[in-house]
Each structure stands twice: as structure tokens, then as C-alpha cells.
N, C-alpha and C positions, 0 to 999 in steps of 0.2 A: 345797855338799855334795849327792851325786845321790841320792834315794830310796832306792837298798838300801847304801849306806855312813850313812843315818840311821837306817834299819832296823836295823843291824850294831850300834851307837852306841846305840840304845834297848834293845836284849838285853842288851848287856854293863851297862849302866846298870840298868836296871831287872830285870832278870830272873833274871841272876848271880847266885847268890848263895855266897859262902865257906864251907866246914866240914864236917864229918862226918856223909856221907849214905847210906842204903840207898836204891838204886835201885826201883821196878815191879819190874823185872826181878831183885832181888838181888844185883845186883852192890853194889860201894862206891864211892865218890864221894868229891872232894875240893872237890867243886862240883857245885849243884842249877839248873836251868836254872827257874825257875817261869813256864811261858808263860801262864799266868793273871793274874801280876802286867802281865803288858804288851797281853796280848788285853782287861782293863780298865781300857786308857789309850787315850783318843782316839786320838791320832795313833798309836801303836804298834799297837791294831788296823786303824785306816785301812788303814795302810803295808802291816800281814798279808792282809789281804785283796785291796787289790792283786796283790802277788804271787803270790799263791794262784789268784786268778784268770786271772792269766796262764799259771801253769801248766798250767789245763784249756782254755784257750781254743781252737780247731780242734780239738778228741779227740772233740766229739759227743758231750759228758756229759750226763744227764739230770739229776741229782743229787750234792751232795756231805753227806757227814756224817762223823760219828764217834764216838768214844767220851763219854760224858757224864764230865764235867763240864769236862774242858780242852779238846774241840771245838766248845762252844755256842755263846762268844760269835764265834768263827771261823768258825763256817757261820753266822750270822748275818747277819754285814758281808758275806760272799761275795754271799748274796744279796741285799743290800739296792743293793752296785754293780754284780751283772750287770744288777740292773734296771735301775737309770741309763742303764745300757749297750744296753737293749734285747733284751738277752741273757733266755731263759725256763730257768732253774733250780729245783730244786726241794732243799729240805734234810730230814736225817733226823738224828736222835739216837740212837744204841745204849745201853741202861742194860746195865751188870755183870751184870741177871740179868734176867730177866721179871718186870713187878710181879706183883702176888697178886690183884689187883681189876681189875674193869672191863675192859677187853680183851687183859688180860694180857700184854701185848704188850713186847717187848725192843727193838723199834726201832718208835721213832714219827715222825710224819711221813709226808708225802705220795707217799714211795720205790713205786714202781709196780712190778709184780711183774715180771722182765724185765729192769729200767732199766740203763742205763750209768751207772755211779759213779766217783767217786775216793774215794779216804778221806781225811780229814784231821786231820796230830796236828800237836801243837804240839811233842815232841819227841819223838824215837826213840832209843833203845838198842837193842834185841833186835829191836824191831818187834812184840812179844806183845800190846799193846794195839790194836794198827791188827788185827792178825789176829780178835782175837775178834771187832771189827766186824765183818772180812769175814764169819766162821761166825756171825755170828746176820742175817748178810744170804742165807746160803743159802740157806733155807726160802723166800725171796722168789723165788730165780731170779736174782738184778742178777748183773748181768757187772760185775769191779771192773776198771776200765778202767787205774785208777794209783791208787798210795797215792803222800802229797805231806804231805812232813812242812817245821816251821818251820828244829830244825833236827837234826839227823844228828850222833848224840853218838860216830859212827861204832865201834862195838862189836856190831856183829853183823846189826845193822837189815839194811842191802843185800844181805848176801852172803844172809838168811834170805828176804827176799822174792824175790829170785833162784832160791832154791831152793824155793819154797812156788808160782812161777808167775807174781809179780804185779810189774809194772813200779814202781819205787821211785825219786823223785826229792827232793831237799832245795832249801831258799832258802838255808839256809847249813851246813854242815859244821866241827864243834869246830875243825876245823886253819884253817879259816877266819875262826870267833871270835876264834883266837889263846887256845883254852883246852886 
């Protein structure tokens, strides 16, 4: 079995999950993707960052982050095998709000004011959570070079970062789940 049909095989297994859901976005669901359950499983994050990192390789990214709590351990692994790779990366976390202490800051991390990013989620619907990142990246200056999500619950994500400005790629697409 080749990398991304065990990638495929670990979402459905581990990440799937049956039953009546509100989306982020509000929508309803008949199925919750939890990219959390598989970004803390060894080989499931292995495999995510892999792929992840392929998707920015040649784009001249300076940095990848995203939304706190389902982008963490995903920028994590990103950076731990561009180093392997030789590769110099740098990672950011966005929180939902500015903390209230100490540097008050909404996006932490070593993001240089300027930089080339991508975003990265672990699922998209609407795209609303990849966006907030981008807008508390503004006050930085970063150019968001690509958002890159795991996978594309295809419901509005594409067609909205298409219209927002910002290039939108997935590792796999619900019609591709086979959900």
C-alpha cells in the first residue's frame, strides 16, 4: 500500500467518526472528521506532514501555521522534517483571540513581518477558520502564499478562498474519502 492510500485508510479508521454534528461553520453533519484524533497518532501525523510538506516545497515559503488547537501538532511534524530535509522553516500558532497578558499577542511564533506562509488545517468546510488566521496575520504584513488543508469537506471552502484571493489546495477531498 503506497503512503497516501495509508494516509486515506488512517482518516477513515481513525478520524471518521458517525452521528449528528454541528459543524465550526454551522452547517450539520452526518459525519465529524476529528483531525486531532490522527495528528496524535504517530504514523498518521508522520504521513500529514509528509504531505503537507510537499505541498509547499518549491513555493518559497518562509513559514507555515494555523489555527490553535487542530494546526499544532501539524506545524509541528512540518517542521521537525523540513529539518531533516535541510529545509529552514519557521512555524506560528493563531489563538481565536489575543491573550490578555504579557505580549498579548494572537499569533505566536517566530512569523517575520513580511514572510511567505501557507496556512494549515486539518479540515475545511467554509474555509472560516483558515481565514481568521489569515486576518490576524495582517497586522504582520505575511503574504499567504496557499492555504493547504488535510482534507476538503468540499462545502464552500474552495470556491470562498477563490473569492477571498488565496490559492486553496487539499491532500484529499470527502468524494475522495468516499464520505
Amino acid at each position: 500500500m503506497d503512503k497516501r492510500e495509508r494516509l486515506k485508510q488512517l482518516i477513515l479508521e481513525k478520524a471518521v467518526i458517525r452521528g449528528d454534528f454541528t459543524l465550526a461553520s454551522g452547517q450539520k453533519s452526518n459525519y465529524y472528521i476529528n483531525g486531532k484524533l490522527l495528528a496524535l497518532d504517530s504514523e498518521g501525523l508522520a504521513l500529514m506532514a509528509e504531505f503537507f510538506l510537499k505541498e509547499i516545497e518549491g513555493e518559497n515559503i518562509e513559514a507555515v501555521g494555523g489555527m490553535t488547537l487542530g494546526a499544532d501538532p501539524i506545524i509541528g511534524a512540518i517542521l521537525v522534517l523540513a529539518d531533516a530535509k535541510g529545509l529552514k522553516l519557521d512555524g506560528f500558532i493563531v489563538r481565536k483571540e489575543a491573550k490578555g497578558h504579557g505580549t498579548r499577542s494572537q499569533v505566536e511564533g517566530p512569523v517575520k513581518d513580511g514572510a511567505r506562509v501557507a496556512i494549515i488545517e486539518d479540515v475545511s468546510t467554509t474555509g472560516g477558520s483558515a481565514k481568521k488566521a489569515i486576518d490576524a496575520l495582517r497586522p504582520l504584513g505575511c503574504e499567504v502564499v496557499k492555504v493547504i488543508t488535510l482534507v476538503d469537506r468540499q462545502q464552500g471552502a474552495r470556491e470562498n478562498f477563490a473569492e477571498w484571493g488565496y490559492r486553496f489546495s487539499s491532500i484529499f477531498t470527502k468524494t475522495e474519502l468516499g464520505l
